[in-house]
Structures are given as C-alpha cells and as structure tokens.
C-alpha positions as CSV (number, residue, x, y, z in Angstrom):
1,X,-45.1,12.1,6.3
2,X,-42.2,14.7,4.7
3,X,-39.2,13.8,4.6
4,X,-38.0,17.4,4.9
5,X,-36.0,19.5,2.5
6,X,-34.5,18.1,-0.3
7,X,-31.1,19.6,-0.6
8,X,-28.7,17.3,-1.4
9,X,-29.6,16.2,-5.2
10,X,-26.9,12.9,-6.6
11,X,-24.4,14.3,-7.8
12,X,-23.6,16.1,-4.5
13,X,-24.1,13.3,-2.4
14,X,-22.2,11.1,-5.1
15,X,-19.2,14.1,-5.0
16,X,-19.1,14.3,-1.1
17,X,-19.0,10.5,-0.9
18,X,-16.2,10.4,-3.3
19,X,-14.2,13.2,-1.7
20,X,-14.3,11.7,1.7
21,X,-13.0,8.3,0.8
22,X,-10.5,10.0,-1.2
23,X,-9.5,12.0,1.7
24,X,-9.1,9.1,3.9
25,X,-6.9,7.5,1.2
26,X,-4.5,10.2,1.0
27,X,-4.4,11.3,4.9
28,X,-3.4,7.6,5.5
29,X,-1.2,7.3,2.3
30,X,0.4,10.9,3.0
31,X,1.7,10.0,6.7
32,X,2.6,6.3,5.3
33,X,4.9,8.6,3.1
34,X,5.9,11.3,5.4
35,X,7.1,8.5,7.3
36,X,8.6,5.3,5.7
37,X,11.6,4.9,2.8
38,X,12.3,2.7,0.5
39,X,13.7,0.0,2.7
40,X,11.6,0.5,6.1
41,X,7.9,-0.8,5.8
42,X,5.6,1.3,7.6
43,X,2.6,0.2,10.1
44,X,0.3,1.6,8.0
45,X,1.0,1.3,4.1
46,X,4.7,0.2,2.7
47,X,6.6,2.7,0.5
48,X,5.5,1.2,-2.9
49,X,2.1,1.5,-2.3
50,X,1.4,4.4,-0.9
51,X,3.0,6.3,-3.7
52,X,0.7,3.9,-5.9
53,X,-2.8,4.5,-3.9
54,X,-1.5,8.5,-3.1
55,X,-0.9,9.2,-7.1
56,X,-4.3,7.5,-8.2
57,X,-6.5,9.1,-5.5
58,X,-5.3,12.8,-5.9
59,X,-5.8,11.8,-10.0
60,X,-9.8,11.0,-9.1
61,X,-9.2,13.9,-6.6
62,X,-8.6,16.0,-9.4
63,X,-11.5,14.7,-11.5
64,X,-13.8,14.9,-8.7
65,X,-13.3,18.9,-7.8
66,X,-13.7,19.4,-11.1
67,X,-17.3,17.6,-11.1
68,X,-18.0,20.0,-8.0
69,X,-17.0,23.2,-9.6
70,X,-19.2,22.7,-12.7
71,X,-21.8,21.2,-11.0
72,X,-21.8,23.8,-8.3
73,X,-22.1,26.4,-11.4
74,X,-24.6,24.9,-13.6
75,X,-27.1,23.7,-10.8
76,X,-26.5,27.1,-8.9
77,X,-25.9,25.3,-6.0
78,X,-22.6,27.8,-5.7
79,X,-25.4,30.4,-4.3
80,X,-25.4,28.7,-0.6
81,X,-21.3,29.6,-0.6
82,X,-21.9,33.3,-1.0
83,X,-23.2,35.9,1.8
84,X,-25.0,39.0,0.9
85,X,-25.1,39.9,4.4
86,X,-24.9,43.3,5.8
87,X,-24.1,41.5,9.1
88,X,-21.5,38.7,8.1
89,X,-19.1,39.1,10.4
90,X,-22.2,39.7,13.5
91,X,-23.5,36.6,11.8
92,X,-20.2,34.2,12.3
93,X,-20.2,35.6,16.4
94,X,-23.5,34.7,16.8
95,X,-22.8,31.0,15.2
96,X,-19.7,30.9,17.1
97,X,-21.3,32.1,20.1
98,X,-24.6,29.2,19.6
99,X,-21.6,26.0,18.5
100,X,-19.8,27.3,22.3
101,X,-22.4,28.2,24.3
102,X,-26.3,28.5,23.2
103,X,-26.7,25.0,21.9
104,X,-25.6,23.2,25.2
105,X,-28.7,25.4,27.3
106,X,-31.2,23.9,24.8
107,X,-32.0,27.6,22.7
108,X,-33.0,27.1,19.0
109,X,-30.5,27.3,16.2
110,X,-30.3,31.2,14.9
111,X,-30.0,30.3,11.5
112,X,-32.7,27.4,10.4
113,X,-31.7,25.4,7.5
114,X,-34.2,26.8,4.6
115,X,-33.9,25.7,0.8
116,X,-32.7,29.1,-0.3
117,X,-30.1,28.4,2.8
118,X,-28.9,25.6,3.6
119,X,-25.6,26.5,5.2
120,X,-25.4,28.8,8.8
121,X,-22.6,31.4,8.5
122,X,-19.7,29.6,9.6
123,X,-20.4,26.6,7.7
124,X,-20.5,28.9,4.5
125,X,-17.4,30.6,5.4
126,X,-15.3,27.4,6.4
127,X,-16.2,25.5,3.3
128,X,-15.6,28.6,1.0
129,X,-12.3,28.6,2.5
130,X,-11.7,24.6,2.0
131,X,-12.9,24.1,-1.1
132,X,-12.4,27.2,-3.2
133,X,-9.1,28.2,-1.5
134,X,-7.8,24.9,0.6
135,X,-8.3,22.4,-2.3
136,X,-7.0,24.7,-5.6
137,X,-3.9,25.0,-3.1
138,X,-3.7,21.6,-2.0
139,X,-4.0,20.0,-5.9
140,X,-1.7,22.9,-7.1
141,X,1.0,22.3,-4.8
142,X,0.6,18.4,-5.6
143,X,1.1,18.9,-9.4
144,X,3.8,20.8,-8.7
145,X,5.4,18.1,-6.5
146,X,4.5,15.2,-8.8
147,X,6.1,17.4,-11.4
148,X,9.4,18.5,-10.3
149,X,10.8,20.2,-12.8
150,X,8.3,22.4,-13.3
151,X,9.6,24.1,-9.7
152,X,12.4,27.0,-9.8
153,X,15.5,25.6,-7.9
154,X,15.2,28.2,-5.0
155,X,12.3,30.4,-3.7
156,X,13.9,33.4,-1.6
157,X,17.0,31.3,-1.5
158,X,15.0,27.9,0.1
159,X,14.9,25.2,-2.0
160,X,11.5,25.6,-4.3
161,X,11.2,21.7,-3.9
162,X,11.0,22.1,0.2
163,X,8.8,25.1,-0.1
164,X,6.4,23.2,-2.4
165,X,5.9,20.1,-0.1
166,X,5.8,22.3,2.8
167,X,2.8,23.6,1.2
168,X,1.2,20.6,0.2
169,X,1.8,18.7,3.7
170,X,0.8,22.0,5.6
171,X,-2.1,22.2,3.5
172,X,-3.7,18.5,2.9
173,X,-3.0,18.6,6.8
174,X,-5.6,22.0,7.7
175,X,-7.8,20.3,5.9
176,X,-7.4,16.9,7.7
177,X,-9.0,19.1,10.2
178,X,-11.6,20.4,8.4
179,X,-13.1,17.1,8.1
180,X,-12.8,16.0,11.5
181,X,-14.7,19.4,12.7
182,X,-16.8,18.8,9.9
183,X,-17.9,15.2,10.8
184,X,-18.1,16.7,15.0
185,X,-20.7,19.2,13.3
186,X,-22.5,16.3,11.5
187,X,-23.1,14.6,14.8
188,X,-25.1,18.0,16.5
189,X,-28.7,16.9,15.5
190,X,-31.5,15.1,16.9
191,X,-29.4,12.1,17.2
192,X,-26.0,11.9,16.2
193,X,-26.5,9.7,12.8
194,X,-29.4,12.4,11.9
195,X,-28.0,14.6,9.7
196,X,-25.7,11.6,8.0
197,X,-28.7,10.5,6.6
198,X,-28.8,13.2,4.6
199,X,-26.1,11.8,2.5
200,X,-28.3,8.9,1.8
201,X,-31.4,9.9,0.7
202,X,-30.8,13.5,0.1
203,X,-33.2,15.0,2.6
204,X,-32.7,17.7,5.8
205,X,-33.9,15.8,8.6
206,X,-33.4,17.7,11.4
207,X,-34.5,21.0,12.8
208,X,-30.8,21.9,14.8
C-alpha cells in the first residue's frame, strides 16, 4: 500500500524539528527575560540561565536558517514558496474562504497537495512572510541587541537600543503566533496526528 507523496526529504524534517525546539527554547527563555532581574527568580527560568539557554539557541538558530536557505536553494525546494499565479490574491480568498467556512460543511480542499505543490496559497504566502522576512528580522535585530555597540545612540530621537528590542520582542512574538496557527493547521486532516506524521517518515498522508 503507498504511503503517499514523499515531500519532506531529512534535511527538512531534520531543519523543522530543530527550528521548533529552538523556538520553544527562546519563547520560554524570552518571557523568563522580559520578565525577571538579576535578583528576582522567575517561575519559569532564573535570570542566569535564560540569558545562557536564549544566547546558545538563537546561535543554532542562526546555524539552522542557514541550513534552510541553502538547502531550500540547492534541492529547489524554494520553488513551493513562489506563486506564478495569475489569480494569487483570488487564490488566498478562496483558501481563507475554505479554513472559515468550506471545510466545516465537509467540501473538498481547492488546492490538493501535489509534488509540484505542496503548499495551498496561504500556507505559501504565510511562510514566505515568516521565514524569508520574519526570521532575517528577528536574527538581525538579535545581533544587533547581543551587540550593542554596533546600534546608533538614537533613532529619530528614541533611543536605537529601545527601538532594537522593540523589534526583536515585537518580532520573535508574530512569530510565536505563526507557530501556534501553524500547529492548529497541522491538526485539520483525517485525524488530528495525521499530517504530523509527516515529520516522521516524510510522507503526505492525507487527502485534506
């Protein structure tokens, strides 16, 4: 019996892996810093170590967007983030219109996963925007901030440091949401662990 379309080759599934633990690491590191000093333990992670654990991870961060943007280059796998579509902005209605609506009467998904396409309009359009826009911003800003003195004392009169974090935090936290709408979507197939599997094996399981 198939297993389905094999889409998700190791590297990717060894890069997405990564990327979400890291995530986790720094959203839960990030607040832990957002929120304690020096001399008040958080709940979550003391002071000391969630400047230890937030430094390391956005390092392997670093290292792992990398790995994606080369590998998304020489495998040709950045072909599923680009639209040639005459319709693209009909396109991202209709996929809004079938994620609010269409899905819940029981009417087939308008844009079937294929091997040549593997992503449905807003899913290409939403992880453009996070990883080729969200991420360079999110890792720039973080240099910057672990860095200081590469930042100009004052940005339209604001302090360059504040404008810099404001940034970073506003930035690492859009993205926060990305993943939780992005693990909701995961759960949309057959069966809510369906298309997880993917990340396991590498194969397209379902038909949603």
């Amino acid at each position: 019996m198939s297993k389905g379309l094999y889409l998700y080759p190791k590297w990717i599934r060894f890069w997405h892996i990564t990327n979400a633990v890291l995530f986790l690491i720094l959203i839960v590191t990030g607040i832990s810093l957002q929120f304690s000093g020096l001399d008040e333990p958080f709940v979550l992670v003391s002071f000391k170590s969630a400047v230890s654990w937030h430094n390391t991870a956005a390092f392997i961060l670093v290292l792992n967007y990398v790995l994606f943007i080369i590998g998304n280059q020489v495998t040709g796998n950045i072909k599923h983030y680009r639209s040639n579509s005459t319709t693209y902005i009909q396109d991202l209605i209709r996929q809004a219109n079938y994620y609010r609506r269409d899905m819940f009467r029981g009417e087939p998904h308008p844009f079937p996963v294929t091997e040549e396409s593997k992503f449905n309009p807003l899913q290409r359009f939403s992880y453009l925007l996070a990883m080729y826009a969200g991420m360079p911003l999110l890792i720039i800003s973080g240099i910057l901030l672990f860095y200081p003195g590469m930042l100009p004392r004052e940005i339209f009169g604001v302090s360059g440091l504040l404008i810099i974090d404001l940034v970073h935090d506003a930035t690492g936290f859009l993205l926060s949401i990305f993943m939780v709408i992005h693990i909701y979507t995961c759960t949309l197939g057959s069966k809510p662990t369906t298309l997880f599997k993917s990340m396991v094996d590498g194969y397209h399981h379902d038909d949603h």
